[in-house]
C-alpha positions in Angstrom: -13.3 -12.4 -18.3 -13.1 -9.5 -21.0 -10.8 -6.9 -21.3 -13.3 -3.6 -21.2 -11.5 -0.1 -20.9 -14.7 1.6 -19.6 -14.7 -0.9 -17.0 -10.7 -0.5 -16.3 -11.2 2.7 -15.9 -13.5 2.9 -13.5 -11.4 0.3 -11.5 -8.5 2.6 -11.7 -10.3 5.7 -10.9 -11.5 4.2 -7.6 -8.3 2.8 -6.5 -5.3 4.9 -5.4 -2.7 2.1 -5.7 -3.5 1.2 -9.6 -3.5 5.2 -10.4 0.1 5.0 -9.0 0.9 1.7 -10.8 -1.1 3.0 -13.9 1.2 6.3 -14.1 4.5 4.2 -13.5 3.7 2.2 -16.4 3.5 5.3 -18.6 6.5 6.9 -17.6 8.2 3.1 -17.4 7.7 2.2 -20.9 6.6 5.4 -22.6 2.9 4.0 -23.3 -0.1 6.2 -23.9 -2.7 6.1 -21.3 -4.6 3.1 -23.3 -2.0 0.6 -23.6 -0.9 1.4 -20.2 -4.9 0.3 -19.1 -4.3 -2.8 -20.7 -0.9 -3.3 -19.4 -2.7 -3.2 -16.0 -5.1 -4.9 -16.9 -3.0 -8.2 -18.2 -0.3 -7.7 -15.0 -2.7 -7.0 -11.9 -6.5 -7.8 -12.8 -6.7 -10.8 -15.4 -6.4 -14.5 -14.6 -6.6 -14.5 -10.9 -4.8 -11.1 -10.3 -5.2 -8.8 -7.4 -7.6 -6.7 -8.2 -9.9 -9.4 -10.2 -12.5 -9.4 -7.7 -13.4 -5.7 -7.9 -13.4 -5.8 -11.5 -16.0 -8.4 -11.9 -17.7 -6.5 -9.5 -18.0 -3.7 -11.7 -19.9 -5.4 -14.2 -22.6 -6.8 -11.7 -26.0 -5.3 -12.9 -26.9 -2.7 -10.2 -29.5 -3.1 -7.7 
């Protein structure tokens, strides 16, 4: 699975939870919004995380 901040994005906008963790990450460590994506991507999506499911989802070809 690729990192894609599009993709991220998307997965955060739909998600009140991530926006929370997503913001807490900023403040946390002083990161721009970017690095703070991939932050969240690395701790909470990627290799078997919480939210992998619904990100793969996201790049399923629409019916």
């Amino acid at each position: 699975m690729k990192y894609m901040e599009s993709q991220m994005k998307r997965l955060v906008k739909s998600n009140k939870e991530l926006q929370k963790r997503l913001k807490e990450l900023m403040n946390e460590h002083d990161l721009e919004k970017n690095y703070a994506l991939k932050a969240l991507y690395h701790s909470e999506v990627a290799s078997g995380g919480k939210y992998q499911a619904a990100y793969r989802e996201l790049d399923l070809p629409k019916a």
